[in-house]
MARPABA-6661 format. One record per residue (C-alpha): x, y, z; residue in one letter; residue number from 0. Coordinates in Angstrom, 1 decimal. Example, Ala and Ser with C-alpha at 12.3 -4.5 7.8 and 13.67 -1.06 7.14 Angstrom:
2
xx:yy:zz:sefi:keke
12.3:-4.5:7.8:A:0
13.7:-1.1:7.1:S:1
This chain:
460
xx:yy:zz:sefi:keke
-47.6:108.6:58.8:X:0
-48.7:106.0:55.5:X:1
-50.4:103.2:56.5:X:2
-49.0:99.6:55.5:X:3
-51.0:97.6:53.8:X:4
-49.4:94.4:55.2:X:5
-49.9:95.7:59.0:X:6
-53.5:96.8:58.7:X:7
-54.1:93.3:57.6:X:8
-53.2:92.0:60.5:X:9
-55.3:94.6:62.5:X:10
-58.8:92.9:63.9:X:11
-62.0:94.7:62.6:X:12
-62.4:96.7:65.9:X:13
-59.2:98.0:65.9:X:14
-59.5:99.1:62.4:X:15
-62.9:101.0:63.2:X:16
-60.9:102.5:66.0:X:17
-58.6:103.8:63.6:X:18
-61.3:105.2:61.3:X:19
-63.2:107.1:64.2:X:20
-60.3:108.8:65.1:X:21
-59.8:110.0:61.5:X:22
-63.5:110.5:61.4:X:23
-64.0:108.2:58.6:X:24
-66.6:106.0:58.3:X:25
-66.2:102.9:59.9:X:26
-69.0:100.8:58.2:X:27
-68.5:97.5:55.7:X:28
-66.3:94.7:56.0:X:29
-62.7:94.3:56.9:X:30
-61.1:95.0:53.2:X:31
-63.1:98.2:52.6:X:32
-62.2:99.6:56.2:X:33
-58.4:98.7:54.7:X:34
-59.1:100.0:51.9:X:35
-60.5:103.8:53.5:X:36
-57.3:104.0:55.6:X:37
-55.2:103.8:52.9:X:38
-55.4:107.0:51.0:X:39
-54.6:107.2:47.0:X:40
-51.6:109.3:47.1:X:41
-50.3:105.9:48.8:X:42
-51.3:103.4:46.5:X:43
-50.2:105.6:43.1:X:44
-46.5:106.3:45.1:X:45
-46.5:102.6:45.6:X:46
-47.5:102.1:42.2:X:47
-44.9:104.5:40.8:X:48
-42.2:103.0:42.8:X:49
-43.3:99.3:41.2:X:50
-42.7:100.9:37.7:X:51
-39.6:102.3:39.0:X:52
-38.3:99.4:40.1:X:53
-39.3:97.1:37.2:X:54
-38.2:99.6:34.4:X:55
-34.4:99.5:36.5:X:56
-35.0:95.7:36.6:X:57
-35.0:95.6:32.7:X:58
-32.6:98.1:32.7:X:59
-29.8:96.2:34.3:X:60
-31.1:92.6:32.7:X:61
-31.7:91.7:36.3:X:62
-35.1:89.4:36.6:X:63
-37.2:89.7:40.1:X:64
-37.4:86.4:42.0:X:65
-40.5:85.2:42.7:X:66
-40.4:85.3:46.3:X:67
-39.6:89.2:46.4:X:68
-42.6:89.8:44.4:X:69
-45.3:87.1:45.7:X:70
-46.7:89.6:48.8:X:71
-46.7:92.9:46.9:X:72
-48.7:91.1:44.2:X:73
-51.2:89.7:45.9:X:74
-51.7:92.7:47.9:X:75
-52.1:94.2:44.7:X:76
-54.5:92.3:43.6:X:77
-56.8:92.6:46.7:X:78
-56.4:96.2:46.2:X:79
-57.6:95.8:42.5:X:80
-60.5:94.1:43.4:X:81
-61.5:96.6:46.3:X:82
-61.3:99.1:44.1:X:83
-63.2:97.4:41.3:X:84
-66.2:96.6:44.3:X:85
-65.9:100.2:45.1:X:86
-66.7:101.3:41.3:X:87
-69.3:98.9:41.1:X:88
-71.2:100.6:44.2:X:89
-71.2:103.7:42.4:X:90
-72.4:102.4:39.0:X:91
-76.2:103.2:39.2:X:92
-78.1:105.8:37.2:X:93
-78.6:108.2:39.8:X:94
-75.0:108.8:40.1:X:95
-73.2:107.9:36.7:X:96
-76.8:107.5:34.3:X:97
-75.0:107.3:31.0:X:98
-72.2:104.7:31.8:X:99
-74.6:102.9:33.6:X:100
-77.3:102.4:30.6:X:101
-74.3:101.7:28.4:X:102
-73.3:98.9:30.5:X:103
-76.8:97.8:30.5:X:104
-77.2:97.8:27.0:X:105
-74.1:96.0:26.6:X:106
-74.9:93.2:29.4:X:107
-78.1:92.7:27.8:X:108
-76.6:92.1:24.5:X:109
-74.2:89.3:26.3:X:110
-76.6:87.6:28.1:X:111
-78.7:87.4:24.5:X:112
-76.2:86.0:22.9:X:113
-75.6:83.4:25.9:X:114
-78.9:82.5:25.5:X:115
-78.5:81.9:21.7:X:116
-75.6:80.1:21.7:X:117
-77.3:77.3:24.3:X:118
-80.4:77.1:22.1:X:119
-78.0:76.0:19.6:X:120
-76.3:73.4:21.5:X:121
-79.7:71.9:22.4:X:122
-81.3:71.5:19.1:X:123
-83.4:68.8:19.5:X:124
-84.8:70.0:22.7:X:125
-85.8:73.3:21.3:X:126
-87.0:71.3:18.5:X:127
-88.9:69.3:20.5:X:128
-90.5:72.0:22.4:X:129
-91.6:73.8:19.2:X:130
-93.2:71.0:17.9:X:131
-95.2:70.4:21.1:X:132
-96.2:74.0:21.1:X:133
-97.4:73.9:17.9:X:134
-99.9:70.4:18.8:X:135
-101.0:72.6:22.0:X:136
-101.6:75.6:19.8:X:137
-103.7:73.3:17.4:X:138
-105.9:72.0:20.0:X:139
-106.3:75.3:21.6:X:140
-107.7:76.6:18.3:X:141
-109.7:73.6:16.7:X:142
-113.4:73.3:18.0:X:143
-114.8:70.6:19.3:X:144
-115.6:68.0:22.5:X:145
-112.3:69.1:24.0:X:146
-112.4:72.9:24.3:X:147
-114.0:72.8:27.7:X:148
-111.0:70.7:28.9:X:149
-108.6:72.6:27.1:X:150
-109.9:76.1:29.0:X:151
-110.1:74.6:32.7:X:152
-106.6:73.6:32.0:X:153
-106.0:77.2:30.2:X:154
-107.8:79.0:33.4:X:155
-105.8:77.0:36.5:X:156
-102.4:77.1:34.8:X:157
-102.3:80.8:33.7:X:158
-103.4:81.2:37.7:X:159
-100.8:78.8:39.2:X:160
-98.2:80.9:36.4:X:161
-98.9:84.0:37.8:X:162
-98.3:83.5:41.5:X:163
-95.4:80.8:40.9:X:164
-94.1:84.3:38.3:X:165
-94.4:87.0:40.9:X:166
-92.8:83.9:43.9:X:167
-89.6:84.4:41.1:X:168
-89.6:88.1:41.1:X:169
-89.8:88.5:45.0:X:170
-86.3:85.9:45.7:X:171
-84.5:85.9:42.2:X:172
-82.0:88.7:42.9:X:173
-83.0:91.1:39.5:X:174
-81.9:94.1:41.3:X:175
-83.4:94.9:44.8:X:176
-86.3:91.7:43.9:X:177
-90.1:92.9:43.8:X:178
-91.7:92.8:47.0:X:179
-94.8:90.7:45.5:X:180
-96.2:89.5:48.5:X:181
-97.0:92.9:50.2:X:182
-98.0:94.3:46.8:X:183
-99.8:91.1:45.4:X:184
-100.5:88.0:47.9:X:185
-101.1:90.1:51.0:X:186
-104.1:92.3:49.7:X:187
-105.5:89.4:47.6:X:188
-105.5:86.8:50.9:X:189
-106.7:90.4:53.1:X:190
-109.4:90.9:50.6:X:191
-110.9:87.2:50.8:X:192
-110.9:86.9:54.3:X:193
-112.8:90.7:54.6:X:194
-115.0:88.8:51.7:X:195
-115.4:86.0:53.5:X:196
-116.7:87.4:56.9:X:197
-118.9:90.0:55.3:X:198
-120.6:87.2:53.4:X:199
-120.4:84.6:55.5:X:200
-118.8:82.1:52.5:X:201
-116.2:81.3:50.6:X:202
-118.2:80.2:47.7:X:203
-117.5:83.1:45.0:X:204
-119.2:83.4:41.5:X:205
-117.0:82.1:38.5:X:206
-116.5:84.8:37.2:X:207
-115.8:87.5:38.3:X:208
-113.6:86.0:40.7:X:209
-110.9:86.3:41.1:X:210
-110.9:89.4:39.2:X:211
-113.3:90.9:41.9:X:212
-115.1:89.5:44.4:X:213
-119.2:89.3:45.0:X:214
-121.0:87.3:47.9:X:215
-123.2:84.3:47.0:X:216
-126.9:84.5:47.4:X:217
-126.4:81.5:49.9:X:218
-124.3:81.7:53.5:X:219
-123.2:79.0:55.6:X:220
-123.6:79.1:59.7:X:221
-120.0:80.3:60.6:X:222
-116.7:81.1:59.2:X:223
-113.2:79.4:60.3:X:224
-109.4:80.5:59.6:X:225
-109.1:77.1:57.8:X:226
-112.2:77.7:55.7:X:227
-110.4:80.5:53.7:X:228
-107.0:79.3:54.2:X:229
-108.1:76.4:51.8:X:230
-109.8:79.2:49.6:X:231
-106.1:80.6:48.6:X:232
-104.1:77.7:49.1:X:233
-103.4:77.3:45.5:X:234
-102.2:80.8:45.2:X:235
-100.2:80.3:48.0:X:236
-98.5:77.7:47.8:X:237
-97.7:78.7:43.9:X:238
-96.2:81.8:45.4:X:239
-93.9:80.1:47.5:X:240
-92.7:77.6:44.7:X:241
-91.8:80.4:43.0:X:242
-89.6:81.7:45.9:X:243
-88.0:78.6:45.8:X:244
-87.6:78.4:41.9:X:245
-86.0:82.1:42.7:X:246
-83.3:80.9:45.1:X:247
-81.6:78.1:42.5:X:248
-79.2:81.3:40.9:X:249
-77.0:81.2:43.9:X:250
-77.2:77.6:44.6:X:251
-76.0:76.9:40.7:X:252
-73.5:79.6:40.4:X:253
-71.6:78.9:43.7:X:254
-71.7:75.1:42.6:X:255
-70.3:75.9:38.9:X:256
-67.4:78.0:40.9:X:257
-66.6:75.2:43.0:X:258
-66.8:72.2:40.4:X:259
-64.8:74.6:37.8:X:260
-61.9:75.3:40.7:X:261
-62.4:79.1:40.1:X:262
-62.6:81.8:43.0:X:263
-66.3:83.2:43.8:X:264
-65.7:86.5:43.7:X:265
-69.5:87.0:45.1:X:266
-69.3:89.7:47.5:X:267
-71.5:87.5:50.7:X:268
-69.2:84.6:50.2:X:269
-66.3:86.8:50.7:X:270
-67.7:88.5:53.3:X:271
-68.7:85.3:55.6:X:272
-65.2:84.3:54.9:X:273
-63.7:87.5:56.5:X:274
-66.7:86.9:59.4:X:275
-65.0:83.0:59.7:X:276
-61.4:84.3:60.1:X:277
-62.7:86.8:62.8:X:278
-64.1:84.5:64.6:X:279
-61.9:82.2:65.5:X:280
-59.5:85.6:65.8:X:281
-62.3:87.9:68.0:X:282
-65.5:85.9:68.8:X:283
-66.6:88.6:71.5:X:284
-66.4:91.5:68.8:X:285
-69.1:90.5:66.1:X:286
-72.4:92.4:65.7:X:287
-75.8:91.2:65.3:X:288
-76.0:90.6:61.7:X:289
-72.1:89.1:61.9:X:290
-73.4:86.7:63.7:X:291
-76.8:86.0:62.1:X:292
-75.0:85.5:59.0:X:293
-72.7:83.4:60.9:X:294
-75.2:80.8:62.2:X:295
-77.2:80.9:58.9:X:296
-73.6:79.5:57.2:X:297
-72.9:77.1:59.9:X:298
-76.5:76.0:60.5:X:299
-76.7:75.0:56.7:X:300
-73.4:73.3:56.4:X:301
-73.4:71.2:59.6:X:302
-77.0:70.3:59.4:X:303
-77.9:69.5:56.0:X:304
-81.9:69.2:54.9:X:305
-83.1:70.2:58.1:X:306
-80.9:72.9:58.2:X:307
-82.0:74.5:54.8:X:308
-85.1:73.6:56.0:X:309
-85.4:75.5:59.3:X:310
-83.5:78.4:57.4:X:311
-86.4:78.5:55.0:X:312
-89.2:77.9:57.0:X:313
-89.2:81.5:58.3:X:314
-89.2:84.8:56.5:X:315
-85.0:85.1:56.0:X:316
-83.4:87.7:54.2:X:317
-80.3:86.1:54.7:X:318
-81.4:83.1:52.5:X:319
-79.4:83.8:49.4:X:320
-76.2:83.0:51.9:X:321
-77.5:79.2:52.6:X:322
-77.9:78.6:48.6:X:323
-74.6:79.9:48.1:X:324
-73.0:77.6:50.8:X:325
-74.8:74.9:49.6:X:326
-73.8:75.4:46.0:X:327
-69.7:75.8:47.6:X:328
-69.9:72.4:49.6:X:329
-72.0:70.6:47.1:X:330
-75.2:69.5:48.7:X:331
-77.2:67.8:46.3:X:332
-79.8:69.7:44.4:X:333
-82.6:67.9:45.4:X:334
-81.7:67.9:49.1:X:335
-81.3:72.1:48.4:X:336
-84.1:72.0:46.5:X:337
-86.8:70.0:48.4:X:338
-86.1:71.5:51.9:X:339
-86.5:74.7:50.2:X:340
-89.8:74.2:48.3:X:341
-91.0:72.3:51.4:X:342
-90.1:75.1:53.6:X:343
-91.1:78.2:51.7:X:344
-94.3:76.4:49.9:X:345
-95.4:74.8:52.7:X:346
-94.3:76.0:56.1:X:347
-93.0:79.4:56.0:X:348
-96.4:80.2:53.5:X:349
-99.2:78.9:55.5:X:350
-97.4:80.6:58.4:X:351
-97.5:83.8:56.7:X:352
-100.9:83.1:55.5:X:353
-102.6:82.6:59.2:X:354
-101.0:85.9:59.9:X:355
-102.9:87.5:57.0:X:356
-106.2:85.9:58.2:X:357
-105.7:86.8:61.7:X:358
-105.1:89.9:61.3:X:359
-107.8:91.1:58.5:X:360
-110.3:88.8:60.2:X:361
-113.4:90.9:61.3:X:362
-113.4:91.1:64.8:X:363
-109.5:92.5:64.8:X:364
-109.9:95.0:61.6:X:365
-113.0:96.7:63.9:X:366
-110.2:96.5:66.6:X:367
-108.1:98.2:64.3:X:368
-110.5:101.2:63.4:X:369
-111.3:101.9:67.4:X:370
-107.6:102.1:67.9:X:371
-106.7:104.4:65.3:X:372
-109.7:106.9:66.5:X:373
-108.3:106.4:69.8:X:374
-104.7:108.6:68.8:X:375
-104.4:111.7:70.0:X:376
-104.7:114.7:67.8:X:377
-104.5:112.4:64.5:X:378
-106.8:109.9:65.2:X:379
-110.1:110.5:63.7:X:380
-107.5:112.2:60.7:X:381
-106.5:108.7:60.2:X:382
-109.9:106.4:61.1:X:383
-112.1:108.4:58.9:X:384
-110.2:107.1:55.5:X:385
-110.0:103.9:56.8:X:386
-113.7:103.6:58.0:X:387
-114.8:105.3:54.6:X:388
-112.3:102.4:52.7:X:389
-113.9:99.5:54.6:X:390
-117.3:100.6:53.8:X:391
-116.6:101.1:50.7:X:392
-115.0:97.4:50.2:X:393
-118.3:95.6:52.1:X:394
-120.7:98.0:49.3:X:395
-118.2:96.6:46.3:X:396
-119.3:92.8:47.8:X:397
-123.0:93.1:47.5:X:398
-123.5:94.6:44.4:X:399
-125.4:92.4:41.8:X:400
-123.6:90.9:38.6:X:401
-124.2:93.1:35.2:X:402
-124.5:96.2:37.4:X:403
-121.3:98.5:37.8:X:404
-119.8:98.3:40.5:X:405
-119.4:101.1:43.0:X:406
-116.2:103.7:41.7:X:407
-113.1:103.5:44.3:X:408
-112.1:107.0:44.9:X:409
-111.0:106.6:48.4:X:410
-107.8:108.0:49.0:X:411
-106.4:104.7:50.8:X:412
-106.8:103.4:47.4:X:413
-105.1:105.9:45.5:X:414
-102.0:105.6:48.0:X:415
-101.5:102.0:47.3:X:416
-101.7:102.5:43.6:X:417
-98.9:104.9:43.8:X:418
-97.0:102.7:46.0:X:419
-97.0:99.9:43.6:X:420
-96.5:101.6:41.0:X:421
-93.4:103.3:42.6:X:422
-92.0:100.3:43.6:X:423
-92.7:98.6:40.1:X:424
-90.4:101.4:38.7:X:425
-87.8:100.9:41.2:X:426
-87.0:97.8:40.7:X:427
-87.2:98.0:36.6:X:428
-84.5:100.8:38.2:X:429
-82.6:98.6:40.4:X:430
-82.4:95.7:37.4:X:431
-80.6:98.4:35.4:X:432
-78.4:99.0:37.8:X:433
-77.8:94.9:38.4:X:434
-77.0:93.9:35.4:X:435
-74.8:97.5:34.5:X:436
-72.6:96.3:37.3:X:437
-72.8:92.6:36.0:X:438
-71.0:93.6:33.2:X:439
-68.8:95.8:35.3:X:440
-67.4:92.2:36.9:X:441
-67.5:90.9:33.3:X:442
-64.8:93.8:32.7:X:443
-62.8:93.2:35.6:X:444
-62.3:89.2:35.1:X:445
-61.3:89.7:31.8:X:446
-58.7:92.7:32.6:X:447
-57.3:89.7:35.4:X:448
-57.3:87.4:32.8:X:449
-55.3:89.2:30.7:X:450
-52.7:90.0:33.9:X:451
-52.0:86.7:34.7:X:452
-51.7:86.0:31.1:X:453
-49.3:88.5:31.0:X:454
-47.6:87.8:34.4:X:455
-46.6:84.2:33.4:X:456
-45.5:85.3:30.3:X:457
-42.7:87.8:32.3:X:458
-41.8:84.5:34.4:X:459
């Protein structure tokens, strides 16, 4: 028996997975794409064919289709379209279709260069203004005299503050999967100054090599707190979380453009919370866990305001990209998104996240660590012998003398997390690829509906 499009609509979710199981289909996603599994494509193309059918006898006879026979079937249509456009994008990434994908790349990259020209040129006399300034800055930076020692503390603390506030961007801007930069970057830099810290009993590094690498002073202080070397990596820190917040602005802006231009956001989470809205108020008993974590994120942000952006930021949230594009579809202001976000991840959620760090690499819990790893059946002295080698290894690196080479790291903990980074680095270069291939993808598919409504009104 064929499925109606029209009466799975008005199915609930949980009947719909009902429906799947007992076709043993998969009953996974939201409600459209479990519509969209049930109904098979020798369906949709018969329905199609009979459209053609009935519009070629249409213009046959000189009779004209009234509107209201045709509005359901074409915005069932059209929901069908767009499923079907989602479902191609899913399956645009190298691994599965390599050459289409780099060619969409390629092609997305060439639109988003031109973009970026063509706003250069409308701001003239800002980019003007800019290169002028960078060519006074360049000037000093190159001219000897009384002001060069300025010029390089300024030089020094920026490029720092740049690089965390950069790799803050790449962990929350959405290029592809986003670079996990605080368990490849922040993490082992904050775990290696607090190891640093106890084994030399200060904070009080020599300028250079730090922070390149790390070597105790000849002088140590009595005792070592948690707030001792929190202040030592504040500035990195709090850097990184800007950056997290600079990173969330693309879904805040593009949701607000949407809404202030009257068009539909055909974002895939703001359709999705939409469907999780209607069922609701239709099933409240029949959500999961992440339907309703998604849920009260939405709800939490709209109803609350600053302090509910700010309590959603304020904690580690993967869900986070859903409060910027709420806020960007009801029109917070930018500066109330903004600040409870940079006060929340800069401040709160990062000096949270931090104290964990310190706690747990502080000296007394990483010996904890070792015993408890030798301590495993079968595997533990496998697993503490690396370990114990590593540490070793790390307190020998601290208490070698400047102008002498430092100790070679060839344990194999070491080499692991090299691979690891450099795995994920790749990755994500990966996942961008994919990103932006299925950018253009959408770029496609707006334009082929722009052309169909052009062409429907012209019919009418």
């Amino acid at each position: 028996m064929v499925e109606d499009n029209g009466n799975l609509g008005n199915l609930t979710v949980v009947e719909l997975r009902k429906k799947l199981k007992k076709r043993g289909l998969s009953t996974k996603g939201r409600k459209a794409e479990l519509i969209s599994r049930l109904l098979n494509r020798s369906t949709m193309e018969d329905g199609k064919k009979r459209i053609r059918q009935r519009k070629s006898e249409s213009n046959t006879n000189g009779d004209v289709d009234t509107p209201t026979s045709s509005t359901g079937s074409t915005t069932t249509d059209m929901k069908t379209l767009r499923e079907q456009e989602r479902q191609e994008r899913e399956h645009l990434v190298l691994w599965k279709k390599p050459l289409l994908t780099l060619f969409y790349f390629v092609f997305e990259s060439g639109c988003l260069i031109n973009s970026l020209i063509l706003r250069l040129w409308r701001r003239k006399r800002t980019v003007l203004a800019v290169l002028v300034l960078t060519a006074i800055l360049t000037i000093l930076y190159n001219v000897e005299g009384a002001h060069q020692p300025m010029v390089m503390f300024i030089r020094k603390h920026l490029l720092w503050c740049g690089y965390w506030m950069g790799l803050g961007i790449l962990s929350s801007v959405g290029l592809g999967t986003g670079l996990h930069t605080f368990l490849l970057y922040l993490g082992p830099h904050i775990a290696s100054v607090t190891l640093a810290a106890f084994e030399c009993m200060s904070v009080d590094f020599p300028e250079p090599p730090y922070p390149n690498s790390i070597i105790c002073p000849e002088q140590e202080e009595e005792y070592m707190t948690l707030w001792t070397i929190m202040s030592k990596v504040r500035i990195e820190a709090v850097m990184w979380g800007a950056g997290t917040a600079i990173g969330e602005l693309p879904p805040y802006f593009m949701a607000r453009a949407a809404r202030l231009s009257g068009a539909d956001l055909e974002e895939d989470e703001f359709e999705e919370i939409e469907e999780l809205i209607h069922e609701k108020q239709a099933n409240p008993d029949e959500l999961g866990f992440m339907e309703k974590a998604k849920l009260s994120v939405h709800n939490l942000v709209q109803r609350v305001g600053f302090f509910g952006i700010l309590a959603c930021a304020s904690i580690p949230n993967p869900l986070f990209d859903l409060a910027g594009i709420t806020c960007g579809h009801f029109l917070i202001p930018f500066w109330t998104f903004f600040g409870a976000t940079l006060i929340g991840k800069a401040i709160i959620k990062m000096h949270i996240q931090k104290l964990f760090v310190i706690f747990l690499f502080s000296k007394q819990h990483v010996e904890s660590i070792v015993r408890l790893l030798g301590s495993i059946p079968a595997v533990g002295m496998s697993l503490q012998t690396p370990f114990a080698k590593w540490l070793e290894h790390q307190k020998q690196k601290l208490h070698h003398k400047m102008g002498t080479g430092a100790p070679s790291d060839t344990n194999v903990l070491s080499w692991i997390f090299e691979k690891v980074v450099i795995v994920m680095v790749i990755y994500f270069v990966l996942s961008i690829v994919n990103s932006m291939a299925q950018s253009y993808h959408k770029r496609l598919s707006r334009a082929k509906h722009t052309v169909m409504n052009k062409t429907k009104v012209s019919l009418e």
